[in-house]
C-alpha positions as CSV (number, residue, x, y, z in Angstrom):
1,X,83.4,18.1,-135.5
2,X,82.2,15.9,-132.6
3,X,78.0,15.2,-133.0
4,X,75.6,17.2,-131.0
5,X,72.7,16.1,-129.8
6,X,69.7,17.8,-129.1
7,X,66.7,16.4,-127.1
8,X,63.3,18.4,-128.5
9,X,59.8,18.8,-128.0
10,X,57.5,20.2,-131.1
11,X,56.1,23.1,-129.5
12,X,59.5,24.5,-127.0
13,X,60.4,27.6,-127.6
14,X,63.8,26.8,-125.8
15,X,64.3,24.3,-128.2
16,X,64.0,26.3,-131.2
17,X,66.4,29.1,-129.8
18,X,68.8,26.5,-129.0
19,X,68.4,24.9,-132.6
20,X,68.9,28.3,-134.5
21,X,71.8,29.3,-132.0
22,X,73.6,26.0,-133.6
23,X,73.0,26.6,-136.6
24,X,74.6,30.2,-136.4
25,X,77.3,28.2,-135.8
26,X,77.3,25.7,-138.5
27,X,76.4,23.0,-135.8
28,X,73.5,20.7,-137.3
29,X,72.3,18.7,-134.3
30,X,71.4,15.1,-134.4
31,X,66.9,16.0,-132.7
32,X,65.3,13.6,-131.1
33,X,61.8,14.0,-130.4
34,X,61.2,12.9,-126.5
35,X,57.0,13.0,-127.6
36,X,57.6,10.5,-130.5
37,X,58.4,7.6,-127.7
38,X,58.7,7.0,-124.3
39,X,62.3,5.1,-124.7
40,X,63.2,8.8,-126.3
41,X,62.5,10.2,-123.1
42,X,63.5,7.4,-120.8
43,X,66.9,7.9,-122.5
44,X,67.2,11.4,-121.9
45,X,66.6,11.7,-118.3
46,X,69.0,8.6,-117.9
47,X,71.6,10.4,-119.9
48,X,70.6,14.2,-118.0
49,X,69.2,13.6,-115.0
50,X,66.6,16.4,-115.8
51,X,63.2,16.2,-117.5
52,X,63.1,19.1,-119.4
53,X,64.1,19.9,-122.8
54,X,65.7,21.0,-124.6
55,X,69.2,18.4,-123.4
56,X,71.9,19.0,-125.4
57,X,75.0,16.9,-125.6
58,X,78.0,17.6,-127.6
59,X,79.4,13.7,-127.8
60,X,79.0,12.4,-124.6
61,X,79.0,15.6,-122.7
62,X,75.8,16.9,-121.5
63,X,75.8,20.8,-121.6
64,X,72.6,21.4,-120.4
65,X,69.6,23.2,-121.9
66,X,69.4,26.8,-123.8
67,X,70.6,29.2,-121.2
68,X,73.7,26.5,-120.7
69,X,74.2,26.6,-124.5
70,X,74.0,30.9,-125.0
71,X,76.3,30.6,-121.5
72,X,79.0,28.9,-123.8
73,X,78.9,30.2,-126.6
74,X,79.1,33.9,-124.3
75,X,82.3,32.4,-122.8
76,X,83.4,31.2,-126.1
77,X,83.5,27.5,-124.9
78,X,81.5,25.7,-127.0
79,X,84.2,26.0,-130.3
80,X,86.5,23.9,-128.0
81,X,83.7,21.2,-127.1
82,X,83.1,21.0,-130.8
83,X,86.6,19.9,-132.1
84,X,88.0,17.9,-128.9
C-alpha cells in the first residue's frame, strides 16, 4: 500500500475527519504537525501550494484536503491511488 501523508494542525476539525475517514479504510497516515516547526510547514506549502491543512498526499500525489479526500473515496478513487 503506497504511504499517505497527512499534514495536521492539533485543533482542525478537517483534519480529524480526514484522519478517521482513513482509518475507515485501514489507511494509517504518516501526520505531521505543521505547528511543531516552521520547516513542517515550509514543506507543505512547497509540496501543496496551499496553506491550509489538512494536505494529504498519497506518495507523491497531493490529493488535496478533506472535501478532496470524501470526493474520492465518493467516486471510489482513492482504492486505486492506494495500490498503484
Amino acid at each position: 500500500m503506497t504511504q499517505v501523508t497527512i499534514y495536521t494542525t492539533a485543533h482542525c476539525p478537517y483534519c480529524v475527519s480526514a484522519k478517521r475517514l482513513l482509518s475507515s479504510k485501514g489507511v494509517i497516515p504518516y501526520e505531521i504537525n505543521v505547528e511543531e516547526s516552521p520547516r513542517h510547514l515550509a514543506e507543505m506549502m512547497q509540496r501543496s501550494q496551499r496553506r491550509t491543512v489538512p494536505q494529504i498526499f498519497v506518495g507523491d500525489v497531493h490529493i488535496g484536503g478533506f472535501d478532496d479526500l470524501a470526493s474520492l473515496v465518493d467516486k471510489g478513487r482513492l482504492e486505486a491511488l492506494l495500490h498503484a
